[in-house]
C-alpha positions in Angstrom: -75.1 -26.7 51.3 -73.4 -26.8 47.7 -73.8 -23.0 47.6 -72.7 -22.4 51.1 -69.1 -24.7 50.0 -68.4 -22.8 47.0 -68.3 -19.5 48.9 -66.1 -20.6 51.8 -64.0 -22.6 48.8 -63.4 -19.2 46.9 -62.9 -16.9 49.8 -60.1 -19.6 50.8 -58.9 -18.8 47.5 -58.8 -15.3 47.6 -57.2 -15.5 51.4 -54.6 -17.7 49.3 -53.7 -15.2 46.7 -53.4 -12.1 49.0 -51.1 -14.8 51.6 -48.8 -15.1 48.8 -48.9 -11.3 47.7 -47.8 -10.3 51.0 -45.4 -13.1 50.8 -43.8 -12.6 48.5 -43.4 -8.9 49.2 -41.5 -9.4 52.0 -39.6 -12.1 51.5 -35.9 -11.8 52.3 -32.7 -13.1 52.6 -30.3 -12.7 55.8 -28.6 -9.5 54.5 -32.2 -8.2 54.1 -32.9 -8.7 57.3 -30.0 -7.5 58.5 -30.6 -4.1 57.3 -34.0 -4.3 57.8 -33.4 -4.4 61.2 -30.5 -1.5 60.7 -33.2 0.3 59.1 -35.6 0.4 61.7 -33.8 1.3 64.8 -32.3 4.3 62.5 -35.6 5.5 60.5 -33.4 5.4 57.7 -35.1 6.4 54.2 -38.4 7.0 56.0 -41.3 10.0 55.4 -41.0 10.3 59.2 -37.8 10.9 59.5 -38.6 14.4 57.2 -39.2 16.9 60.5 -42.1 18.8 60.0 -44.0 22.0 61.9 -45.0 20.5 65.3 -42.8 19.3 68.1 -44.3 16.4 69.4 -44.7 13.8 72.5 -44.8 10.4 72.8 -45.6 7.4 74.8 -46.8 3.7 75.0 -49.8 3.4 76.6 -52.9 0.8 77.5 -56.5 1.1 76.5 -58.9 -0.4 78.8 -61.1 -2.6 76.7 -63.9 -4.6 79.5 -61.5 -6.8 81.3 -58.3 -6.4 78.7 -56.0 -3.5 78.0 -54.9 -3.2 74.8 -51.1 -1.3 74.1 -50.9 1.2 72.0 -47.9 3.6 71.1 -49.2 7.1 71.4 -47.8 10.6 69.6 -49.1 13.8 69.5 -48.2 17.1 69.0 -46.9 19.6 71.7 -49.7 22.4 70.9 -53.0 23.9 73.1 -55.5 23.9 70.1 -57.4 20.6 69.8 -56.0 18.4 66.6 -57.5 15.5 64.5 -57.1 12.5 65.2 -55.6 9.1 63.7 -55.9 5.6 64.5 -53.1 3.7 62.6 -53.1 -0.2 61.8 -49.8 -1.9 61.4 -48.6 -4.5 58.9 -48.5 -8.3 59.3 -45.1 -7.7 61.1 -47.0 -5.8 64.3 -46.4 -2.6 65.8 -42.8 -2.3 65.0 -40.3 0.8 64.9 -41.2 1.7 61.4 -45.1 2.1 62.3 -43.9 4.1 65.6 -42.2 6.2 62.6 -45.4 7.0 60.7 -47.2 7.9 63.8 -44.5 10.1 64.5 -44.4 11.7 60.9 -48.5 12.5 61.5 -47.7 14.1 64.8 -45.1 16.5 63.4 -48.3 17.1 60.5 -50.4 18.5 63.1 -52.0 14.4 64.0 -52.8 13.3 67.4 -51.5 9.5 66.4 -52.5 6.2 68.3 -50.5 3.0 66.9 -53.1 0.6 68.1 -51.1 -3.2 68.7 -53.3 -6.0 67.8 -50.9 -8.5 68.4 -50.7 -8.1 71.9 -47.4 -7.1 72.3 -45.8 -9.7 69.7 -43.2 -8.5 66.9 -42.8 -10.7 64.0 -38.9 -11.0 62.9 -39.3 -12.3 59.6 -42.3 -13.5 57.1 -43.1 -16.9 58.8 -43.4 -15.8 62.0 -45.7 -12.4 60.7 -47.9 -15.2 58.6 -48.1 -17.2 61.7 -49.2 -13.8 63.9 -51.4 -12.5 61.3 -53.4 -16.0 60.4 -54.1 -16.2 64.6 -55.3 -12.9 64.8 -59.2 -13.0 65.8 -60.3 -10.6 63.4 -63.5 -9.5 66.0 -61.0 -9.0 68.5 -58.6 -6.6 66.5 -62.3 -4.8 65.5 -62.9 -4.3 69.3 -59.4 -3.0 70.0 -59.7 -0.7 66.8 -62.8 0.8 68.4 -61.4 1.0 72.0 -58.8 3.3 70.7 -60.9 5.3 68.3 -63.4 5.6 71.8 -60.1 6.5 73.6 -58.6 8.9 71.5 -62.0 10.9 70.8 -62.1 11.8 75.0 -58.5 13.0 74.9 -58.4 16.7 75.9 -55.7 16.8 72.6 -58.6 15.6 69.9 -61.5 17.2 71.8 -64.4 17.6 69.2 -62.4 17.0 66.3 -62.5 14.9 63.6 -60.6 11.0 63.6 -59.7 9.3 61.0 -57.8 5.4 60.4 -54.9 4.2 58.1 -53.2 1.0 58.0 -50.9 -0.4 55.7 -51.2 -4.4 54.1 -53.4 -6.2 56.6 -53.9 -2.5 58.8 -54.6 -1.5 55.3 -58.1 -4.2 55.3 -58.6 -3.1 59.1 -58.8 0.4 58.4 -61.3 -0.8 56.1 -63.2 -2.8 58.8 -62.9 -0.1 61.1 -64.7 2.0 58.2 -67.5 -0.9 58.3 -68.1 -1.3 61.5 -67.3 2.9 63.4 -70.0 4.9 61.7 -68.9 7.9 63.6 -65.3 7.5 61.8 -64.8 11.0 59.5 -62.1 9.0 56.8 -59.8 5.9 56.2 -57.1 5.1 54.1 -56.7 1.7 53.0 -53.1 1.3 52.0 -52.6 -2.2 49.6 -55.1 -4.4 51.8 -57.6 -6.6 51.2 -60.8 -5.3 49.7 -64.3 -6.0 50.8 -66.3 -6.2 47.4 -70.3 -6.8 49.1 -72.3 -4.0 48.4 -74.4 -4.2 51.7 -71.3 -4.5 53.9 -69.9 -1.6 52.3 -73.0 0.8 53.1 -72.6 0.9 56.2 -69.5 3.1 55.7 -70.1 6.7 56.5 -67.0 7.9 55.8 -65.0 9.2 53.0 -62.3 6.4 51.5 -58.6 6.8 49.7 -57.5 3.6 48.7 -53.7 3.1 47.9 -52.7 0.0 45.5 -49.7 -1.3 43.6 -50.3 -2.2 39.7 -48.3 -4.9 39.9 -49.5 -6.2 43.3 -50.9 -9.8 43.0 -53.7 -10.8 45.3 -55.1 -7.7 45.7 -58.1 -6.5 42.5 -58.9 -3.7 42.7 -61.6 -2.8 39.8 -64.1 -5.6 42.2 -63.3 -3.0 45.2 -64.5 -0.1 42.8 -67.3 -1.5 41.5 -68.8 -2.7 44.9 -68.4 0.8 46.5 -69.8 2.9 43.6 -72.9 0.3 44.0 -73.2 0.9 47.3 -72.9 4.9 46.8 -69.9 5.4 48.6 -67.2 8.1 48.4 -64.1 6.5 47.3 -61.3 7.2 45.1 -58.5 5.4 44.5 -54.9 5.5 43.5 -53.1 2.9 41.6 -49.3 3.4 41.0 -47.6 2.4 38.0 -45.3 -0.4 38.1 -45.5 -0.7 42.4 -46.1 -3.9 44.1 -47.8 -4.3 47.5 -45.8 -2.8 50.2 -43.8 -0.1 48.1 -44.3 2.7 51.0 -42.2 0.9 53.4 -38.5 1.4 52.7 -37.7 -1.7 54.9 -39.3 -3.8 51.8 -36.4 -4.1 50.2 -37.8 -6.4 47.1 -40.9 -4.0 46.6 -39.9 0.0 47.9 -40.4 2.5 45.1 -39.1 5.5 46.5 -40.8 7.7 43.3 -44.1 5.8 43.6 -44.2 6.2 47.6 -43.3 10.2 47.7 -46.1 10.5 45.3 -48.7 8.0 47.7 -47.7 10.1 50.6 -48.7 13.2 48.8 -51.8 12.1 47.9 -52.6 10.5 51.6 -51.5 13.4 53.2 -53.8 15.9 50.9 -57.0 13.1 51.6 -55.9 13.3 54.8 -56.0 17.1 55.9 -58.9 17.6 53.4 -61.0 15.2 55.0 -59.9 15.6 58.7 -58.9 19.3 59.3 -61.1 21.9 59.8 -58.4 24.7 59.4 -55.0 24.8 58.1 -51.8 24.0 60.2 -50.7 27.9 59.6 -54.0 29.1 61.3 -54.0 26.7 64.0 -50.3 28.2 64.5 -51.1 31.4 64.1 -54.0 31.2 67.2 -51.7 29.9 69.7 -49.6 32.8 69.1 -52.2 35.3 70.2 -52.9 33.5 73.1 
């Protein structure tokens, strides 16, 4: 019983830590908000907002899931060659304009992209209110809704036979890496400054290559445990940790924490892990078919 209270007592603490991490991160004042919100009905700042080769299509859609349907914002790009496929996981806010944006962004990249929204349809509008979504979030239920999509987007005529992958930023960031856990037929996953899963035994039952993304300065989050735990449990990790970054420094939005240098380079690196680990042939080729058809 003793043993059993000291574990519950220090995962409480580490919950703690990462709480204030992500906190802290996002904690604004009015005028924050205020072009926060500016920010994200304009795209302003953001990767996605950088056109790239595809033209896309989007949409909202549901998932049936047993007797639930679970939203989802859908993009994909306008092409007749099967593409790759991503599940993304939003922040603590929810599925919000700036996550539509990244979905977009893979799209243009050659990405069939499903935005999967664990919070039911619920958009936080500051830090309380995302603490408040995130804390009742059953974390078996956003597991089941991960998997719906992941079983939804691998029948779409647009993915057929190809490779799906997951990446989520803050707490997407610790449900890519649950989706990693429990998907065995996931191909990769990028965990993006969210909260690691250091046993051993959990973490081999990943079959899938991992990139994880981290902030030096980022408190809550340790990263070395995460490391450790993998390389025990013979899984194919690596890990980039940016210098002077703190946790959320890819979203311009976070005003306190956005490292514009530090982001351009996480993005290069996540797209490279990306199309090394999910395409089977380069965007040019795949372009380059479609014009002899």
């Amino acid at each position: 019983m003793n043993a059993q209270f000291r574990i519950r007592f220090f995962r409480g603490l580490m919950t703690a830590a990462f709480l204030f991490s992500v906190g802290h991160a996002f904690a604004q004042d009015p005028e924050q908000k205020r072009i926060e919100r500016q920010n994200r009905r304009e795209g302003q700042g953001s990767p996605a907002s950088q056109p790239a080769g595809y033209q896309i299509t989007t949409e909202t859609i549901e998932i049936p899931r047993g007797d639930v349907k679970v939203k989802a914002y859908f993009a994909r790009p306008v092409t007749q060659t099967p593409v790759p496929g991503l599940i993304l996981v939003h922040e603590w806010y929810g599925l919000n304009d700036w996550v539509k944006q990244q979905a977009d962004r893979f799209a243009r990249n050659g990405f069939a992209a499903i935005a999967v929204d664990l919070y039911r349809g619920e958009v936080a509008s500051d830090s309380d209110h995302a603490h408040e979504l995130m804390r009742g979030l059953p974390e078996d239920r956003a597991i089941a809704d991960m998997k719906a999509a992941f079983a939804h987007l691998a029948m779409q005529e647009a993915v057929r036979g190809e490779k799906i992958g997951a990446i989520g930023w803050c707490m997407g960031g610790s449900y890519s890496l649950q989706l990693a856990i429990e998907e065995p037929k996931l191909d990769a996953a990028v965990i993006c400054y969210g909260r690691p899963v250091n046993d051993p035994e959990r973490l081999k039952l990943i079959k899938c290559p991992l990139l994880g993304i981290w902030g030096e300065t980022d408190r809550g989050i340790e990263v070395e445990p995460f490391r450790k735990a993998l390389k025990e449990a013979k899984i194919d990790a690596e890990h980039h940790v940016y210098p002077g970054a703190g946790h959320a420094f890819l979203n311009e939005n976070n005003k306190r924490g956005f490292d514009a240098k530090q982001a351009g380079r996480a993005w290069k690196e996540i797209d490279a892990f990306l199309e090394k680990t999910l395409r089977r042939q380069p965007v040019g080729q795949q372009a380059e078919q479609e014009e002899q058809k």
